[in-house]
TIKOLDREN-142306 format. One record per residue (C-alpha): residue in one letter; chain; x, y, z. Coordinates in steps of 0.5 Angstrom, whole numbers, plus 500, padded with zeros to 3 digits. Example, Ala and Ser with C-alpha at 12.3 -4.5 7.8 and 13.67 -1.06 7.14 Angstrom:
+-----+-------+-----+-----+-----+
| res | chain |   u |   v |   w |
+-----+-------+-----+-----+-----+
|   A |     A | 525 | 491 | 516 |
|   S |     A | 527 | 498 | 514 |
+-----+-------+-----+-----+-----+
//
This chain:
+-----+-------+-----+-----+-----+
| res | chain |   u |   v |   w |
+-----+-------+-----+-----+-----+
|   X |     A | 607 | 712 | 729 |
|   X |     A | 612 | 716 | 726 |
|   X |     A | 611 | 722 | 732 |
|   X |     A | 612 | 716 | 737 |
|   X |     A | 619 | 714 | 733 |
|   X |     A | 621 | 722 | 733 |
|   X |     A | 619 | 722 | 741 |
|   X |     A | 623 | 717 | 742 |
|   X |     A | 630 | 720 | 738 |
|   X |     A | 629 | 725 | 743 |
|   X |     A | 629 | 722 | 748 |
|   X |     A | 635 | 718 | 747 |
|   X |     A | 639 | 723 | 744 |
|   X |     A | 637 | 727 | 751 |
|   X |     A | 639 | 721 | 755 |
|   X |     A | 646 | 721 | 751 |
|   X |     A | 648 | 727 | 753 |
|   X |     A | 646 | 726 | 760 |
|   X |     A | 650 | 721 | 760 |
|   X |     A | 656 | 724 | 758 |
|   X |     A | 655 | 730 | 762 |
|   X |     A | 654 | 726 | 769 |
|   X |     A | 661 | 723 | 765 |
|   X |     A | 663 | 730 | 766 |
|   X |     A | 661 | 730 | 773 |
|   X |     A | 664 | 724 | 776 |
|   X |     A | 671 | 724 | 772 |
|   X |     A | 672 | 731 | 775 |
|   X |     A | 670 | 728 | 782 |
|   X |     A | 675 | 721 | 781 |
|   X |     A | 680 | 728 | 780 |
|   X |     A | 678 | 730 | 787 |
|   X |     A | 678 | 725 | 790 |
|   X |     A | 684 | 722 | 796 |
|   X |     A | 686 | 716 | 791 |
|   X |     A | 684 | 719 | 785 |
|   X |     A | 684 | 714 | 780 |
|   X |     A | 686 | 718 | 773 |
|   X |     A | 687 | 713 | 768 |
|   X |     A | 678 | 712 | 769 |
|   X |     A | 678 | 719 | 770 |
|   X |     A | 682 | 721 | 763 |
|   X |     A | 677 | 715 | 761 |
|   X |     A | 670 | 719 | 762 |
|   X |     A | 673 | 726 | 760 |
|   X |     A | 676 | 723 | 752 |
|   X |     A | 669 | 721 | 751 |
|   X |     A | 666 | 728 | 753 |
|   X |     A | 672 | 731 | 749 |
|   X |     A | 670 | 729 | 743 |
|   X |     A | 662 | 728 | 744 |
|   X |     A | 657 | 732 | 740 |
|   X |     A | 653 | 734 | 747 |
|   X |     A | 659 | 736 | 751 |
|   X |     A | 665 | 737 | 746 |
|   X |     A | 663 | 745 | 746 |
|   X |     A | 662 | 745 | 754 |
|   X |     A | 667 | 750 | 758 |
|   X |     A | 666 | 745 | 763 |
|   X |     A | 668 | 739 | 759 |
|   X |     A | 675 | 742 | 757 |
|   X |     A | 676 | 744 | 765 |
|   X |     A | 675 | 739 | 768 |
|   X |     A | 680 | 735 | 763 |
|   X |     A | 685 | 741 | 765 |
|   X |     A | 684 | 740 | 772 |
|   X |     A | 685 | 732 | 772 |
|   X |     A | 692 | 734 | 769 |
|   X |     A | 693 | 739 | 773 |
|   X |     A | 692 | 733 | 779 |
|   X |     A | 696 | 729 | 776 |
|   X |     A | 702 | 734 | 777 |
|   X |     A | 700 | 735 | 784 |
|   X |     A | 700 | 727 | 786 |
|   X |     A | 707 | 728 | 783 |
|   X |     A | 710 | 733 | 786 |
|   X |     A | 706 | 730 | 793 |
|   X |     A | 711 | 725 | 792 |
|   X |     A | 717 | 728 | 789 |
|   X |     A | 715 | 733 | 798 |
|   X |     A | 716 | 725 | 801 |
|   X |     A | 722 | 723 | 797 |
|   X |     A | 718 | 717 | 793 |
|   X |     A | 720 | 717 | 786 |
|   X |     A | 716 | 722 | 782 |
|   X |     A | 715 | 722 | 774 |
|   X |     A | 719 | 729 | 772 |
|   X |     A | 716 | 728 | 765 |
|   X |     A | 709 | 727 | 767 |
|   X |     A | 709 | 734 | 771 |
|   X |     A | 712 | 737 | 765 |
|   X |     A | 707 | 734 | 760 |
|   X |     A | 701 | 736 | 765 |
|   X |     A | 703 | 743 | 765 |
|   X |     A | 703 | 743 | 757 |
|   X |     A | 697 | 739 | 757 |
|   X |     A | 693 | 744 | 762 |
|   X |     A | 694 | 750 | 759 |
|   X |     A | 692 | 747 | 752 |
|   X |     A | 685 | 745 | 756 |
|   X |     A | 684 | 751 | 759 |
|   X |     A | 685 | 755 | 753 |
|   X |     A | 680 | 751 | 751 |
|   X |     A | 675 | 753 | 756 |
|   X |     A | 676 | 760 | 757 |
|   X |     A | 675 | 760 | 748 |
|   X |     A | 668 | 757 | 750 |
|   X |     A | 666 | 761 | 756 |
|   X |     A | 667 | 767 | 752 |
|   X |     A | 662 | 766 | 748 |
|   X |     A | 655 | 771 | 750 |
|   X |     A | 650 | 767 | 752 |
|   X |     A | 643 | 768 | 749 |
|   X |     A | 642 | 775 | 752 |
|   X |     A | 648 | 776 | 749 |
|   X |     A | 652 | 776 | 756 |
|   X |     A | 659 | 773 | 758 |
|   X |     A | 659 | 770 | 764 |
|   X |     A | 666 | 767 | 764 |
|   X |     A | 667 | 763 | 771 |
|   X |     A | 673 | 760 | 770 |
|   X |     A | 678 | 765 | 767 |
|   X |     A | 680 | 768 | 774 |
|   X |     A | 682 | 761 | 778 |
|   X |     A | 685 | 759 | 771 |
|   X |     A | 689 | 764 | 770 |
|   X |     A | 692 | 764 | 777 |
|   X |     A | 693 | 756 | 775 |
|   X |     A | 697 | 757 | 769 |
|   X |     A | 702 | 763 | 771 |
|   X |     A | 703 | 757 | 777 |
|   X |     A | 705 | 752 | 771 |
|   X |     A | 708 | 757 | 767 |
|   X |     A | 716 | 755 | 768 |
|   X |     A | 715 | 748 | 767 |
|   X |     A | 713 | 749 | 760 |
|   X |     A | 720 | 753 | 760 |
|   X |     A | 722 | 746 | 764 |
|   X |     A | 720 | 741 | 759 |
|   X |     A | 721 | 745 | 753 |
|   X |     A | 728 | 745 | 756 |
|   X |     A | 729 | 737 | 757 |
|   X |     A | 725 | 735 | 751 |
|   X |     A | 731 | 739 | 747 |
|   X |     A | 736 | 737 | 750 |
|   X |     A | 733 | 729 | 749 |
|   X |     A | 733 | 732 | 741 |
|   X |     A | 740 | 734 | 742 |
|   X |     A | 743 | 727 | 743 |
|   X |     A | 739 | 723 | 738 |
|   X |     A | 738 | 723 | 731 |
|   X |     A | 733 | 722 | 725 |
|   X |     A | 726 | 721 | 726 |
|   X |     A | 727 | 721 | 733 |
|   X |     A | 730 | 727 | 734 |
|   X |     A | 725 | 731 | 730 |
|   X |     A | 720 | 728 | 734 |
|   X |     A | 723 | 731 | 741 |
|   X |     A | 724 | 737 | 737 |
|   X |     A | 717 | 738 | 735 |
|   X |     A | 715 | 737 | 743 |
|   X |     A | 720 | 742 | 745 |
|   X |     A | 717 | 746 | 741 |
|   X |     A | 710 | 745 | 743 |
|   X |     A | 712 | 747 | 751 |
|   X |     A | 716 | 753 | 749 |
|   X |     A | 711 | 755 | 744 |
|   X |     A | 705 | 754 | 748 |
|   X |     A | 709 | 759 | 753 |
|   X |     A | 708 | 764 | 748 |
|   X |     A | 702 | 763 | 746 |
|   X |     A | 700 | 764 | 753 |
|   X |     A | 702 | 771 | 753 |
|   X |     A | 699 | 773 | 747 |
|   X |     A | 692 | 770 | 749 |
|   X |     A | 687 | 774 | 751 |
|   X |     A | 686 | 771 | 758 |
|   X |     A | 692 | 775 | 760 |
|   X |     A | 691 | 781 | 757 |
|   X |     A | 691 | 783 | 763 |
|   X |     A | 697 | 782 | 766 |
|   X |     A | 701 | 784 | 760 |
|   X |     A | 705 | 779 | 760 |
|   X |     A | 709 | 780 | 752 |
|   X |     A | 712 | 787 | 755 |
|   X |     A | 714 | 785 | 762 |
|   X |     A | 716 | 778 | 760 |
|   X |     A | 723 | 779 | 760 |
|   X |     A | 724 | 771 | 757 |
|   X |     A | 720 | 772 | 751 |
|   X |     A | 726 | 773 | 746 |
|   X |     A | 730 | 768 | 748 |
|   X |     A | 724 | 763 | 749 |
|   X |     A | 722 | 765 | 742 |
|   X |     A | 728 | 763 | 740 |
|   X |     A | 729 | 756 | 743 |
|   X |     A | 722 | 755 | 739 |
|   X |     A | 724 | 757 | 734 |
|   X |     A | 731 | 753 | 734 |
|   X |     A | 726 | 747 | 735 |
|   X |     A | 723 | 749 | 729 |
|   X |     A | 728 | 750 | 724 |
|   X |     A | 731 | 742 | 727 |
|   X |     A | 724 | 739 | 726 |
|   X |     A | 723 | 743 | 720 |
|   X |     A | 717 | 746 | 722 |
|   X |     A | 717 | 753 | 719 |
|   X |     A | 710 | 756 | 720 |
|   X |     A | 712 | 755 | 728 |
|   X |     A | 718 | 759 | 726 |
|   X |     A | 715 | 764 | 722 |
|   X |     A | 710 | 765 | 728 |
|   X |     A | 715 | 765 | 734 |
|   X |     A | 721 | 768 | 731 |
|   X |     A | 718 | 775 | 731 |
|   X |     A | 717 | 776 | 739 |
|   X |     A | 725 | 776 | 739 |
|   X |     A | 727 | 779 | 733 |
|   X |     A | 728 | 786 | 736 |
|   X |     A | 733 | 783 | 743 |
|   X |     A | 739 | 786 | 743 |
|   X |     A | 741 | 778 | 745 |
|   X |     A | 738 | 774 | 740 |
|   X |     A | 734 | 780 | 735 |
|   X |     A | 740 | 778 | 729 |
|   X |     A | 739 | 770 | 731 |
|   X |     A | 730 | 771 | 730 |
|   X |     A | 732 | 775 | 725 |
|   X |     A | 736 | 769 | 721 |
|   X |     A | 730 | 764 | 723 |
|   X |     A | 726 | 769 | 720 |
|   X |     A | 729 | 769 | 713 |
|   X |     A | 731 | 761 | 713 |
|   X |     A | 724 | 759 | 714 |
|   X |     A | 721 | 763 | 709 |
|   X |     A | 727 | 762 | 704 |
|   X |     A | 725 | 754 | 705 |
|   X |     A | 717 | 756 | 704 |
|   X |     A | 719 | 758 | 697 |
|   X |     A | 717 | 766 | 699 |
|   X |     A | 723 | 769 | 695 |
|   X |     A | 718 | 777 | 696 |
|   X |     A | 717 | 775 | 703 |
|   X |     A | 725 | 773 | 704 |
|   X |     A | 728 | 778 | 701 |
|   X |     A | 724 | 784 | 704 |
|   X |     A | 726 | 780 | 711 |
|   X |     A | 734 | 780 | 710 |
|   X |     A | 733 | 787 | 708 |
|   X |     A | 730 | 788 | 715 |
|   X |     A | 736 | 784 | 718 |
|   X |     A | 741 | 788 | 715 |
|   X |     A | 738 | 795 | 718 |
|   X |     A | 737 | 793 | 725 |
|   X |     A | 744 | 788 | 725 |
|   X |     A | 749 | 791 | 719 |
|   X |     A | 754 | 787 | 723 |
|   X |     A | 751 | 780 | 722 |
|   X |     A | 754 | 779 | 715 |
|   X |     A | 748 | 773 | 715 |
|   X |     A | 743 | 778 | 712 |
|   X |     A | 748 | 781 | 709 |
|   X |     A | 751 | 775 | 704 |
|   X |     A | 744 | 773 | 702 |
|   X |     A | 742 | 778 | 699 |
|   X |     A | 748 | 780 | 696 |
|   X |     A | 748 | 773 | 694 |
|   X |     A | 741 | 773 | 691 |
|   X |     A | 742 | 779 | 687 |
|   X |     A | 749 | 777 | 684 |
|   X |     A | 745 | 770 | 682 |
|   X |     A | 740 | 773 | 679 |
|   X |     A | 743 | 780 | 676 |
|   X |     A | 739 | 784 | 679 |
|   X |     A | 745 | 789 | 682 |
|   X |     A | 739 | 794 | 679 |
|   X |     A | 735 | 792 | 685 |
|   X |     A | 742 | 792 | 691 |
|   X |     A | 744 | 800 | 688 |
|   X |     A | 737 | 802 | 689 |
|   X |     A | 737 | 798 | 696 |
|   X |     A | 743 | 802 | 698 |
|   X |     A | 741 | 808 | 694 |
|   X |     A | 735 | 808 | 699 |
|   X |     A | 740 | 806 | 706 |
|   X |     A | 744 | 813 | 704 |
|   X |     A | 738 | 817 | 702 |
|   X |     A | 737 | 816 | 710 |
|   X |     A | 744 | 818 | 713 |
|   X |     A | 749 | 819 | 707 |
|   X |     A | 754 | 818 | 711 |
|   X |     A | 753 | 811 | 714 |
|   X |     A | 759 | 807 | 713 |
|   X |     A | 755 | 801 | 712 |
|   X |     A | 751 | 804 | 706 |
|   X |     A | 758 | 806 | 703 |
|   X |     A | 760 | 800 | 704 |
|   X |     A | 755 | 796 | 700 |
|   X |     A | 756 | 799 | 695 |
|   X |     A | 763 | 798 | 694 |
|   X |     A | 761 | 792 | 695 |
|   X |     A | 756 | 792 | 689 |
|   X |     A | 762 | 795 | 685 |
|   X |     A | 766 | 789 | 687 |
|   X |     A | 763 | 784 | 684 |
|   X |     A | 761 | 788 | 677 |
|   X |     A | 768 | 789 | 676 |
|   X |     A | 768 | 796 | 677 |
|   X |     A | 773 | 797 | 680 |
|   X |     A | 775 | 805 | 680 |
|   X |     A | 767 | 806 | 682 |
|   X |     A | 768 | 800 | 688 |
|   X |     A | 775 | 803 | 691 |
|   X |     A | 772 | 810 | 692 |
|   X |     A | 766 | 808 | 696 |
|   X |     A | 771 | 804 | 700 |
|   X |     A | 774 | 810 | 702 |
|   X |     A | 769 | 813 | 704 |
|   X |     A | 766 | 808 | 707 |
|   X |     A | 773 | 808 | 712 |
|   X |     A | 773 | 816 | 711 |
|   X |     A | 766 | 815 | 715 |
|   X |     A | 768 | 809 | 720 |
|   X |     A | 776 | 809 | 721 |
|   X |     A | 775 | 802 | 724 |
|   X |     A | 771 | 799 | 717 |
|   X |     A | 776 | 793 | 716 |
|   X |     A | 772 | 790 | 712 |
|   X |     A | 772 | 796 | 708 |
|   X |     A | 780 | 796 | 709 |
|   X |     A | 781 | 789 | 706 |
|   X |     A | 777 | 789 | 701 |
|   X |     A | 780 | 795 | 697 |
|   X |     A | 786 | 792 | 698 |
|   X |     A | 783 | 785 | 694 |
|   X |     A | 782 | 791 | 689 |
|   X |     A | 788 | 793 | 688 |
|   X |     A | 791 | 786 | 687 |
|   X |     A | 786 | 784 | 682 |
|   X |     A | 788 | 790 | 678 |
|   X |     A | 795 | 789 | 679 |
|   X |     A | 792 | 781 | 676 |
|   X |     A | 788 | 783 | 671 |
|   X |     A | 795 | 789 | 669 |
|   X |     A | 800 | 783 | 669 |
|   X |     A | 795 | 779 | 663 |
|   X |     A | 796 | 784 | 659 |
|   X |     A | 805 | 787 | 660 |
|   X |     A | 810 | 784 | 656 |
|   X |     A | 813 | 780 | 658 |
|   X |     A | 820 | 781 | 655 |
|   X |     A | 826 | 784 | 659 |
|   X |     A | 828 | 787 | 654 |
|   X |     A | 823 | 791 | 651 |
|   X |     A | 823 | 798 | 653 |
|   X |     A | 816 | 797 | 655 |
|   X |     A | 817 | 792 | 661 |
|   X |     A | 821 | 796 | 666 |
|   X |     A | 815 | 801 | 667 |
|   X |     A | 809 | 795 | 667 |
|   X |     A | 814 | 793 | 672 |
|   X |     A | 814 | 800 | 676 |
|   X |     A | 805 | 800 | 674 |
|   X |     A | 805 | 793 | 677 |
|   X |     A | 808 | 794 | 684 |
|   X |     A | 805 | 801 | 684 |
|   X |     A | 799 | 797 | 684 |
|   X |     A | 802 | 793 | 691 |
|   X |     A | 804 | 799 | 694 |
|   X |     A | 796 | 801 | 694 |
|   X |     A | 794 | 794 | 697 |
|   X |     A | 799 | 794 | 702 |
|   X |     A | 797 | 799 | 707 |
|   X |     A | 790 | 797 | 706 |
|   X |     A | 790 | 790 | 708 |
|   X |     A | 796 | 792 | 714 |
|   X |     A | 790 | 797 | 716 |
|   X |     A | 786 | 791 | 717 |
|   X |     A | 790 | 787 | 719 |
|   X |     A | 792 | 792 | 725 |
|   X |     A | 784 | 793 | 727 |
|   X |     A | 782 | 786 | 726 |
|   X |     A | 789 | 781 | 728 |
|   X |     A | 785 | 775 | 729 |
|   X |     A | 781 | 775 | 723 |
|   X |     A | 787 | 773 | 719 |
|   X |     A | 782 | 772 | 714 |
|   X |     A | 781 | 779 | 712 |
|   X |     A | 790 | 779 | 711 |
|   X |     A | 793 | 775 | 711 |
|   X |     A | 792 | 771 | 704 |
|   X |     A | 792 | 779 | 701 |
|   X |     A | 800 | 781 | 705 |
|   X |     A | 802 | 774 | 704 |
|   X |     A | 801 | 775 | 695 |
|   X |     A | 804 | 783 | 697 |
|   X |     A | 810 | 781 | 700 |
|   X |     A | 812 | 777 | 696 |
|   X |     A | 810 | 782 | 690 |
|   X |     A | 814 | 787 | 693 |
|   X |     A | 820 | 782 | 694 |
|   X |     A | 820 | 784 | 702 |
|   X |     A | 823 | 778 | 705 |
|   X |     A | 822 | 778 | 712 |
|   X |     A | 815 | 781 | 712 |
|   X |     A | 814 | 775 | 707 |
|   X |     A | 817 | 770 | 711 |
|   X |     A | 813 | 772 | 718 |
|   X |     A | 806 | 771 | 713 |
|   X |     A | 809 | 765 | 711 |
|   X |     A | 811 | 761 | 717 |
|   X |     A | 804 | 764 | 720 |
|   X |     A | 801 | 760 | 714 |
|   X |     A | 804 | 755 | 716 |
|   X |     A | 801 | 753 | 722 |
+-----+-------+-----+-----+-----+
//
């Protein structure tokens, strides 16, 4: 009896899968067919998707790609009549296409029992998918603009699409279908491609994908510095403060100028009191190049904010001595000038008839007249980024009682 019972689960377990194979068989011939009816055909292939017998298949998950990709063509066959066609449903079906065929080509890969790879559906798929490829730039691009007129929820929602079109452009030059075709070095679009899904990513908050996608443009001179700073913010909001740390000392070796690396760590290091740590990053920038305006300037920069001002100005001016254009340098030597002329005013007497008080007047206006060409020479490099002088000549001028230099920086305060 129980042989009997155990014949008969055979059976009906070969029938299941028999089943489900011929689904396999007849949704991929409704696909084909010349009015294809694709919500029966989406139907047949969702079971075998996710059925024991079929769900393993290569042939399962391509014929899955094959109805999206007939869906598309239905579309654009209207779209060549001038009928109304669906512009998501084409985008989707790209992206749905290309997830299937993954699929498909990771399952064809597998040896079979003689060890051997026969692999029978890469070549067409791949000329498939490369035809497709732009339509995921297409639909990333719609979803993300859709995400910037929305709010809340809903834009995180049409964030997280977006960047499920632009990462999957990624991830098809990264999978090993392609190797072939190189495409991670002669696609040119990739850094900006890693850019946009990691933008997507940082609005819906999804920073595995960003830390994913972001490296495939943290070297392009375009978009390198803006990758870079994903970078640091996805790991900054995972709580990775090792990994954050070492990554804004990246960004500040391949984008000195970019000040967001820049502020972070000085910021981190200050916070915490580690300024140890900073001079020793600085130690090992300037053990490379000595005469790095950059490596000079940070520590200056470091100097600064321990208060030790004499060490501070020194290395600004070897920072300009290296860099004659450093402005940054410039305007902050002045502040030091004038937080000296602060801190001496605190302790000068105030008494005009001391003798003592006309040379802490004569001290203090010395302090001044170091300040002044420091932020003139910044403001001569840099006239539109008032921030560097204008607040230092306006409290120079004043000090030095220079009436017109004065009443110019105020009108210009002013407004």
């Amino acid at each position: 009896m129980k042989k009997v019972i155990f014949s008969m689960a055979l059976l009906l377990a070969a029938s299941v899968a028999f089943a489900q194979e011929k689904a396999v068989k007849e949704a991929k011939k409704i696909a084909n067919g010349a009015n294809p009816d694709f919500a029966k055909a989406e139907q047949l292939i969702q079971g075998a998707l996710t059925n024991s017998e079929t769900k393993d298949q290569a042939e399962t998950w391509n014929v899955a790609g094959l109805i999206e990709r007939r869906k598309s063509e239905e579309q654009l066959k209207n779209a060549y009549l001038r009928k109304p066609y669906d512009t998501l449903q084409v985008y989707n079906s790209a992206l749905n296409m290309c997830k299937y065929f993954f699929k498909c080509d990771e399952l064809a890969q597998i040896p079979n029992e003689k060890g051997k790879i026969k692999n029978k559906y890469r070549k067409n798929n791949i000329t498939v998918m490369l035809a497709e490829r732009n339509n995921l730039i297409n639909g990333g691009i719609e979803y993300f603009n859709r995400a910037a007129n929305m709010s809340g929820d809903q834009a995180k929602e049409y964030n997280k699409k977006s960047l499920e079109f632009f990462g999957t452009y990624i991830d098809m030059a990264a999978n090993p279908m392609f190797e072939e075709e190189n495409l991670l070095q002669k696609d040119t679009v990739i850094p900006q491609i890693a850019y946009y899904a990691s933008l997507a990513g940082i609005k819906c908050e999804d920073y595995t994908s960003v830390l994913k996608y972001a490296p495939y443009g943290k070297d392009d001179k375009e978009v390198g510095k803006n990758n870079m700073e994903f970078i640091c913010t996805a790991l900054k909001a995972q709580g990775d403060t090792v990994k954050w740390t070492v990554a804004l000392k990246e960004g500040i070796q391949k984008y000195p100028d970019h000040p967001f690396f820049f502020g972070h760590l000085i910021d981190y290091y200050s916070s915490h009191n580690k300024y140890d740590e900073a001079m020793a990053f600085a130690d090992e920038m300037l053990a490379k190049n000595p005469n790095d305006a950059f490596g000079l300037y940070v520590k200056g920069y470091l100097y600064h904010n321990m208060e030790q001002y004499d060490e501070a100005i020194e290395f600004y001016g070897k920072a300009v001595e290296a860099d004659p254009s450093y402005a940054e340098a410039y305007s902050n030597m002045g502040l030091i000038y004038c937080l000296q002329a602060q801190d001496f005013s605190e302790k000068a007497t105030t008494d005009v008839n001391d003798p003592q008080y006309q040379k802490d007047q004569e001290t203090l206006k010395a302090f001044y007249e170091k300040a002044r060409p420091c932020y003139e020479k910044a403001r001569a490099l840099k006239p539109d980024q008032k921030d560097l002088w204008m607040n230092g000549l306006y409290r120079v001028y004043y000090n030095l009682d220079m009436g017109p230099e004065f009443q110019e920086i105020d009108n210009m305060m002013q407004h």
